[in-house]
N, C-alpha and C positions, 0 to 999 in steps of 0.2 A: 813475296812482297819485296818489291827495292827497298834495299839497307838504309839508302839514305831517306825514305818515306815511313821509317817505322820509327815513330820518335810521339814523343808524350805530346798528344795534342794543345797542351796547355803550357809548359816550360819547355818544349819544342829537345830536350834530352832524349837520346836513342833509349829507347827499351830492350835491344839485343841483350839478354843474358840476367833481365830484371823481372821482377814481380811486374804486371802492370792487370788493368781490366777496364770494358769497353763500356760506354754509354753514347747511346745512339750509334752504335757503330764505329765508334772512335777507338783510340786506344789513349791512356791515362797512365800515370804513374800513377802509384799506390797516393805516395803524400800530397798531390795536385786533385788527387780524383777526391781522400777525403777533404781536402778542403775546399774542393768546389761540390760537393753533392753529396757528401755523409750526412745524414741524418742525426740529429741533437737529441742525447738520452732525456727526459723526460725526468729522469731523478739525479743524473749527476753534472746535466748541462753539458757535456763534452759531445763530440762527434763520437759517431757507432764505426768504430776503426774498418775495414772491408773482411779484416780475418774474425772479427766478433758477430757473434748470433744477432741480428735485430729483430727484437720482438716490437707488432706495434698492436696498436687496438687504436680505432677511429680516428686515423688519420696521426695519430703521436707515435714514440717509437722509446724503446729501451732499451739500455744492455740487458742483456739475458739476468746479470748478479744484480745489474736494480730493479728489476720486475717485481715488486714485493709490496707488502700492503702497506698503506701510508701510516698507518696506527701503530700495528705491531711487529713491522719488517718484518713478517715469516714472507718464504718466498712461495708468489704465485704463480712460478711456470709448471704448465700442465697440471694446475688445481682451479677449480671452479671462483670465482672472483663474482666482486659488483662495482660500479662507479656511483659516486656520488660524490657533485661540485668538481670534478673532473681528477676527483681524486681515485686511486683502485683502493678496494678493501679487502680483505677475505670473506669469506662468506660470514664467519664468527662476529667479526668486528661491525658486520654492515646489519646482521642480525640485531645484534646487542643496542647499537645505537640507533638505525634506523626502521629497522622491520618491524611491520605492523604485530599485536598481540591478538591472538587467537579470542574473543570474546567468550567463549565458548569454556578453552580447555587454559586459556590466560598463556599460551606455549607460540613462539616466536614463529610468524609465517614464512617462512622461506623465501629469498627472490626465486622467480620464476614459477612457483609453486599456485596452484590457482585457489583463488581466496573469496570468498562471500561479502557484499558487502551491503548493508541494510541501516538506515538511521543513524549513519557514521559509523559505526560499528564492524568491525572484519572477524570472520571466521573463517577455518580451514574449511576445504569445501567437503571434506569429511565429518566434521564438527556441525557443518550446516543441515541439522535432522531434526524430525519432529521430537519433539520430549515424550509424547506418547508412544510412539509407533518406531520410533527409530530410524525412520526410512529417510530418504533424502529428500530436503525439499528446492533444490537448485530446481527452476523453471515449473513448480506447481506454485499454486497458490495455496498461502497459509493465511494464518491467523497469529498476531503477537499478544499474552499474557503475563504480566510481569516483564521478567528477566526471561522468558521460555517462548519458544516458538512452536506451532501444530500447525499438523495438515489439518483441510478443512474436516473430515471425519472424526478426527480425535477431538477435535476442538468441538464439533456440533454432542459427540457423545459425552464429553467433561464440563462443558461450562453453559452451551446456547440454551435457550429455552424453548419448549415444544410447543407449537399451538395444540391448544386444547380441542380445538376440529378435527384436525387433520394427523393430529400428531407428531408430524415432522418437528424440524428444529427451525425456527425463525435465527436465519442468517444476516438479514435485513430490517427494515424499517417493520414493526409490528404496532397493534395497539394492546390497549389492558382494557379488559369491561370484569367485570364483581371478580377484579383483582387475579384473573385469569388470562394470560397470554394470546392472542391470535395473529394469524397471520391476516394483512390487512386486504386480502383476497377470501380470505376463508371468514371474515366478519360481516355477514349475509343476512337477510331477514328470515325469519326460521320459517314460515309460509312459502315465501312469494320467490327467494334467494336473492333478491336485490343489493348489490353492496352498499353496505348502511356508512365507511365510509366519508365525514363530511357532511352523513345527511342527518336529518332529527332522527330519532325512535326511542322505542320504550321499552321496558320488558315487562314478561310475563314468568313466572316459574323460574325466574334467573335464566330466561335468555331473550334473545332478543328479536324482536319488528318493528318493520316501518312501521310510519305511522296509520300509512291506508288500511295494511292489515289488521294492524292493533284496534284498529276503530270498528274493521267489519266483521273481525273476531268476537272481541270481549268488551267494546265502548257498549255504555248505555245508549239508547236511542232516544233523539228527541221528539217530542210526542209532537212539536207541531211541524220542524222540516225535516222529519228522521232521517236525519244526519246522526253518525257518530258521535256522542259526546267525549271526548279525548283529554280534555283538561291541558292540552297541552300550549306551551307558553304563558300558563296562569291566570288562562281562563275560566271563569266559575260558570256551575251550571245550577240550577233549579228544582229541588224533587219536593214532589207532593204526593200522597197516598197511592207508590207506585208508578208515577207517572214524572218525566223529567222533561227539562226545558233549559237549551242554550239561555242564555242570560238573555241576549239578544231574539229569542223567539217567544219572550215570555213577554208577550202583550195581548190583550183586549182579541177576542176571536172576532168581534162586531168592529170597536172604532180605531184600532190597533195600538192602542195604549199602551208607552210601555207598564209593565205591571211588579215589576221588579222594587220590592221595598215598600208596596200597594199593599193595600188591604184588596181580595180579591173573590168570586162567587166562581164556582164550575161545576158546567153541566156536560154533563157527558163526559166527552174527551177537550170539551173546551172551558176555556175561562174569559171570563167577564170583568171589566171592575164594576164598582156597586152601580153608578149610573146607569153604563146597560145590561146591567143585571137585574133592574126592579122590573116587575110585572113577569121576569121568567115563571 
Protein backbone atom coordinates (compact mmCIF):
# COMPACT_ATOMS: atom_id res chain seq x y z
CA UNK A 1 0.00 0.00 0.00
CA UNK A 2 1.43 3.74 -0.77
CA UNK A 3 2.35 5.35 2.60
CA UNK A 4 0.85 8.30 1.64
CA UNK A 5 -2.76 6.34 0.93
CA UNK A 6 -2.92 4.52 4.26
CA UNK A 7 -4.34 7.20 6.41
CA UNK A 8 -7.82 7.05 8.49
CA UNK A 9 -10.52 7.35 6.19
CA UNK A 10 -12.31 9.84 8.28
CA UNK A 11 -9.50 12.36 9.97
CA UNK A 12 -7.49 11.51 6.90
CA UNK A 13 -4.16 10.76 10.05
CA UNK A 14 -1.66 7.94 8.66
CA UNK A 15 -2.16 4.68 10.53
CA UNK A 16 1.50 3.61 9.94
CA UNK A 17 2.45 2.06 13.40
CA UNK A 18 -1.33 2.59 14.99
CA UNK A 19 -4.31 0.50 16.01
CA UNK A 20 -6.81 1.01 13.26
CA UNK A 21 -9.77 -1.44 11.51
CA UNK A 22 -11.67 -1.56 8.31
CA UNK A 23 -15.43 -1.02 7.33
CA UNK A 24 -16.37 -1.63 4.02
CA UNK A 25 -12.90 -1.98 3.29
CA UNK A 26 -11.66 1.27 4.40
CA UNK A 27 -9.32 1.70 7.03
CA UNK A 28 -10.35 3.75 10.39
CA UNK A 29 -8.77 4.95 13.47
CA UNK A 30 -9.80 3.17 16.49
CA UNK A 31 -11.35 6.86 17.92
CA UNK A 32 -13.02 8.02 14.24
CA UNK A 33 -14.29 4.39 13.73
CA UNK A 34 -15.85 4.32 17.30
CA UNK A 35 -17.53 7.31 16.69
CA UNK A 36 -18.72 6.88 13.53
CA UNK A 37 -20.06 3.04 13.77
CA UNK A 38 -19.76 1.76 17.47
CA UNK A 39 -22.66 0.39 18.59
CA UNK A 40 -24.57 2.16 22.06
CA UNK A 41 -24.69 -0.29 25.19
CA UNK A 42 -28.18 -0.91 25.88
CA UNK A 43 -27.48 -0.39 29.64
CA UNK A 44 -24.86 2.21 29.96
CA UNK A 45 -25.56 4.38 26.89
CA UNK A 46 -21.84 4.66 25.78
CA UNK A 47 -20.35 3.20 22.47
CA UNK A 48 -19.05 -0.71 22.68
CA UNK A 49 -15.22 0.48 22.45
CA UNK A 50 -13.68 -2.08 19.14
CA UNK A 51 -11.43 -3.80 22.06
CA UNK A 52 -14.85 -4.74 24.11
CA UNK A 53 -17.09 -7.94 23.58
CA UNK A 54 -20.42 -6.74 21.93
CA UNK A 55 -23.03 -8.73 22.87
CA UNK A 56 -26.42 -8.13 21.04
CA UNK A 57 -30.02 -9.78 20.93
CA UNK A 58 -32.52 -8.35 18.34
CA UNK A 59 -31.09 -5.82 16.69
CA UNK A 60 -29.75 -3.85 20.51
CA UNK A 61 -26.19 -4.37 21.68
CA UNK A 62 -24.23 -4.54 25.14
CA UNK A 63 -21.02 -4.48 26.99
CA UNK A 64 -20.51 -7.90 27.87
CA UNK A 65 -20.43 -6.33 32.22
CA UNK A 66 -24.00 -4.83 31.35
CA UNK A 67 -25.56 -7.82 29.96
CA UNK A 68 -27.49 -8.70 33.04
CA UNK A 69 -31.11 -8.79 34.18
CA UNK A 70 -32.89 -5.63 34.59
CA UNK A 71 -34.47 -6.65 38.08
CA UNK A 72 -31.74 -8.23 39.86
CA UNK A 73 -28.35 -7.46 37.74
CA UNK A 74 -27.03 -11.23 38.06
CA UNK A 75 -25.27 -11.51 34.86
CA UNK A 76 -26.71 -12.99 31.77
CA UNK A 77 -23.80 -14.01 29.48
CA UNK A 78 -24.06 -17.62 28.58
CA UNK A 79 -27.10 -18.25 30.90
CA UNK A 80 -30.49 -18.80 29.58
CA UNK A 81 -32.64 -15.23 29.63
CA UNK A 82 -36.23 -13.71 28.54
CA UNK A 83 -37.43 -10.39 27.28
CA UNK A 84 -40.27 -8.58 28.40
CA UNK A 85 -41.18 -4.71 27.35
CA UNK A 86 -37.77 -5.01 25.83
CA UNK A 87 -36.28 -5.44 29.03
CA UNK A 88 -33.78 -8.96 29.60
CA UNK A 89 -34.71 -10.93 32.70
CA UNK A 90 -33.29 -14.07 34.12
CA UNK A 91 -35.17 -16.82 33.72
CA UNK A 92 -35.92 -16.57 38.02
CA UNK A 93 -37.13 -12.88 37.78
CA UNK A 94 -39.34 -13.40 34.45
CA UNK A 95 -40.57 -16.77 36.13
CA UNK A 96 -41.60 -15.08 39.44
CA UNK A 97 -43.21 -12.03 37.67
CA UNK A 98 -44.46 -13.07 34.55
CA UNK A 99 -44.77 -16.98 33.83
CA UNK A 100 -47.86 -18.59 33.77
CA UNK A 101 -48.76 -20.99 36.94
CA UNK A 102 -49.21 -24.53 36.44
CA UNK A 103 -53.24 -25.07 37.05
CA UNK A 104 -52.43 -28.32 37.83
CA UNK A 105 -49.43 -28.59 40.23
CA UNK A 106 -49.75 -24.25 40.95
CA UNK A 107 -45.46 -24.60 39.94
CA UNK A 108 -44.15 -21.79 37.48
CA UNK A 109 -44.17 -22.84 33.59
CA UNK A 110 -40.92 -22.14 32.26
CA UNK A 111 -40.47 -19.79 29.02
CA UNK A 112 -39.87 -22.00 26.23
CA UNK A 113 -41.25 -24.92 28.15
CA UNK A 114 -44.46 -26.35 26.25
CA UNK A 115 -47.70 -25.69 28.27
CA UNK A 116 -51.49 -26.69 28.09
CA UNK A 117 -53.88 -24.41 27.78
CA UNK A 118 -57.84 -24.94 28.21
CA UNK A 119 -60.64 -22.23 29.72
CA UNK A 120 -57.84 -19.70 30.33
CA UNK A 121 -56.15 -21.99 32.45
CA UNK A 122 -52.28 -23.23 31.67
CA UNK A 123 -50.76 -26.60 32.54
CA UNK A 124 -47.41 -28.12 32.17
CA UNK A 125 -47.94 -30.43 29.31
CA UNK A 126 -46.95 -33.18 31.91
CA UNK A 127 -49.55 -32.03 34.42
CA UNK A 128 -51.92 -32.14 31.44
CA UNK A 129 -53.47 -36.08 32.41
CA UNK A 130 -56.41 -37.66 32.97
CA UNK A 131 -57.32 -37.75 36.82
CA UNK A 132 -58.19 -41.31 36.29
CA UNK A 133 -55.86 -43.00 34.21
CA UNK A 134 -52.94 -40.70 34.38
CA UNK A 135 -52.23 -40.81 30.72
CA UNK A 136 -51.82 -37.68 28.64
CA UNK A 137 -54.50 -35.90 27.25
CA UNK A 138 -52.61 -33.24 24.74
CA UNK A 139 -54.58 -34.02 21.31
CA UNK A 140 -57.39 -36.72 22.57
CA UNK A 141 -60.51 -35.79 23.64
CA UNK A 142 -61.54 -35.45 27.16
CA UNK A 143 -64.24 -34.53 29.38
CA UNK A 144 -63.88 -31.55 32.28
CA UNK A 145 -65.47 -32.47 35.94
CA UNK A 146 -65.06 -30.00 38.65
CA UNK A 147 -61.50 -28.78 38.86
CA UNK A 148 -60.36 -32.47 37.09
CA UNK A 149 -60.08 -33.47 33.70
CA UNK A 150 -60.66 -37.55 31.92
CA UNK A 151 -60.27 -39.28 29.03
CA UNK A 152 -63.38 -40.23 27.55
CA UNK A 153 -63.11 -43.80 29.06
CA UNK A 154 -62.53 -42.86 32.56
CA UNK A 155 -65.11 -40.43 32.40
CA UNK A 156 -67.83 -42.83 30.62
CA UNK A 157 -66.76 -45.62 33.56
CA UNK A 158 -66.92 -42.65 36.71
CA UNK A 159 -69.65 -40.40 36.10
CA UNK A 160 -71.82 -40.93 32.26
CA UNK A 161 -74.90 -43.03 32.58
CA UNK A 162 -75.59 -46.32 30.79
CA UNK A 163 -78.73 -46.83 28.66
CA UNK A 164 -80.71 -49.26 30.01
CA UNK A 165 -80.89 -51.13 26.28
CA UNK A 166 -77.87 -51.20 25.18
CA UNK A 167 -75.79 -50.63 28.15
CA UNK A 168 -73.21 -48.46 26.96
CA UNK A 169 -72.62 -44.98 28.44
CA UNK A 170 -74.75 -42.04 26.99
CA UNK A 171 -71.97 -39.47 26.02
CA UNK A 172 -74.54 -37.35 24.33
CA UNK A 173 -78.05 -36.18 24.22
CA UNK A 174 -80.33 -39.10 25.92
CA UNK A 175 -83.81 -39.23 27.09
CA UNK A 176 -85.34 -40.69 30.65
CA UNK A 177 -88.77 -43.02 30.30
CA UNK A 178 -89.88 -44.77 34.19
CA UNK A 179 -86.80 -42.76 35.34
CA UNK A 180 -84.46 -44.95 33.29
CA UNK A 181 -81.69 -43.74 31.04
CA UNK A 182 -81.72 -44.33 27.00
CA UNK A 183 -79.87 -43.55 24.36
CA UNK A 184 -82.21 -41.73 21.93
CA UNK A 185 -81.42 -44.36 19.12
CA UNK A 186 -81.88 -47.24 21.48
CA UNK A 187 -85.60 -45.71 22.67
CA UNK A 188 -87.55 -48.05 19.99
CA UNK A 189 -91.14 -49.57 20.12
CA UNK A 190 -90.76 -52.87 21.81
CA UNK A 191 -92.78 -54.66 18.70
CA UNK A 192 -92.32 -53.06 15.62
CA UNK A 193 -88.49 -51.06 16.61
CA UNK A 194 -89.63 -47.75 15.37
CA UNK A 195 -87.93 -44.88 17.20
CA UNK A 196 -90.52 -43.38 19.47
CA UNK A 197 -88.42 -40.31 19.57
CA UNK A 198 -90.72 -37.12 19.14
CA UNK A 199 -93.46 -39.62 18.43
CA UNK A 200 -96.79 -40.46 20.88
CA UNK A 201 -96.69 -43.97 22.66
CA UNK A 202 -97.51 -45.78 25.50
CA UNK A 203 -96.45 -48.52 27.61
CA UNK A 204 -97.11 -51.87 28.63
CA UNK A 205 -95.21 -53.77 31.45
CA UNK A 206 -92.92 -50.68 31.93
CA UNK A 207 -91.72 -50.48 28.42
CA UNK A 208 -92.63 -49.06 25.69
CA UNK A 209 -94.81 -48.81 21.87
CA UNK A 210 -96.05 -46.98 19.32
CA UNK A 211 -99.18 -46.45 19.23
CA UNK A 212 -100.10 -48.78 16.12
CA UNK A 213 -98.65 -51.56 18.05
CA UNK A 214 -100.04 -50.68 21.44
CA UNK A 215 -103.54 -50.59 19.85
CA UNK A 216 -103.06 -53.95 17.76
CA UNK A 217 -101.40 -55.66 20.67
CA UNK A 218 -103.43 -54.86 23.83
CA UNK A 219 -106.29 -51.98 22.83
CA UNK A 220 -109.78 -53.17 23.28
CA UNK A 221 -111.59 -53.31 19.98
CA UNK A 222 -114.47 -51.49 19.01
CA UNK A 223 -117.39 -53.40 18.35
CA UNK A 224 -118.72 -51.21 15.63
CA UNK A 225 -115.31 -50.04 13.42
CA UNK A 226 -112.85 -52.53 15.16
CA UNK A 227 -110.51 -50.22 15.53
CA UNK A 228 -108.26 -50.08 18.46
CA UNK A 229 -109.59 -48.42 21.28
CA UNK A 230 -106.24 -46.59 22.54
CA UNK A 231 -107.57 -43.85 24.98
CA UNK A 232 -105.13 -41.88 23.57
CA UNK A 233 -105.20 -38.01 23.73
CA UNK A 234 -108.19 -38.29 26.27
CA UNK A 235 -110.31 -39.85 24.37
CA UNK A 236 -113.37 -41.86 26.07
CA UNK A 237 -114.71 -44.97 25.02
CA UNK A 238 -118.00 -47.09 25.76
CA UNK A 239 -118.31 -50.61 27.43
CA UNK A 240 -121.28 -52.58 27.70
CA UNK A 241 -121.66 -56.19 28.81
CA UNK A 242 -118.27 -57.00 27.08
CA UNK A 243 -118.72 -55.24 24.27
CA UNK A 244 -116.96 -51.50 23.59
CA UNK A 245 -117.49 -48.52 21.59
CA UNK A 246 -115.34 -45.43 20.46
CA UNK A 247 -117.48 -42.71 21.76
CA UNK A 248 -117.82 -41.54 18.32
CA UNK A 249 -119.03 -45.18 17.03
CA UNK A 250 -121.68 -45.35 19.54
CA UNK A 251 -124.71 -44.51 17.61
CA UNK A 252 -128.10 -46.08 16.49
CA UNK A 253 -127.06 -49.45 14.10
CA UNK A 254 -130.50 -48.33 12.12
CA UNK A 255 -130.75 -44.21 12.01
CA UNK A 256 -127.19 -43.53 13.32
CA UNK A 257 -127.94 -41.77 16.46
CA UNK A 258 -125.44 -40.61 18.37
CA UNK A 259 -126.33 -42.80 21.55
CA UNK A 260 -123.72 -41.59 23.94
CA UNK A 261 -125.52 -40.30 27.22
CA UNK A 262 -128.88 -42.14 25.59
CA UNK A 263 -130.86 -44.34 27.05
CA UNK A 264 -130.29 -47.37 24.52
CA UNK A 265 -131.84 -51.13 23.33
CA UNK A 266 -129.17 -54.00 21.85
CA UNK A 267 -129.69 -56.67 19.90
CA UNK A 268 -127.06 -58.81 18.93
CA UNK A 269 -123.97 -57.08 18.37
CA UNK A 270 -126.08 -53.85 17.62
CA UNK A 271 -127.62 -51.06 19.38
CA UNK A 272 -130.77 -49.13 18.94
CA UNK A 273 -132.23 -46.05 20.60
CA UNK A 274 -135.64 -46.74 21.96
CA UNK A 275 -137.37 -45.30 18.81
CA UNK A 276 -135.85 -47.95 16.48
CA UNK A 277 -135.87 -50.31 18.85
CA UNK A 278 -139.89 -50.68 19.35
CA UNK A 279 -141.34 -53.62 17.65
CA UNK A 280 -137.56 -55.35 17.67
Amino acid sequence: MDKEAFDCQSCKETLYGKKYTLKDDNPYCIKCYETLFANICEGCKKPIECDSKDLSYKDSHWHEACFKCAKCTSPLVEKPFAAKDELLLCIDCYSNDYSSKCFHCNATIMPGSRKMEYKGCNWHETCFVCQGCQQPLANKPFFPKQSSLYCVPCFENEFAKHCISCKKAITKSGISFQDQPWHSECFVCTNCKKMLVGQEFTAKDEVPYCIECFGNLFAKKCTACTKPITGQGGSKYISFEDHHWHTDCFNCSKCTTSLADQKFLQNDNDILCLQCGQGV
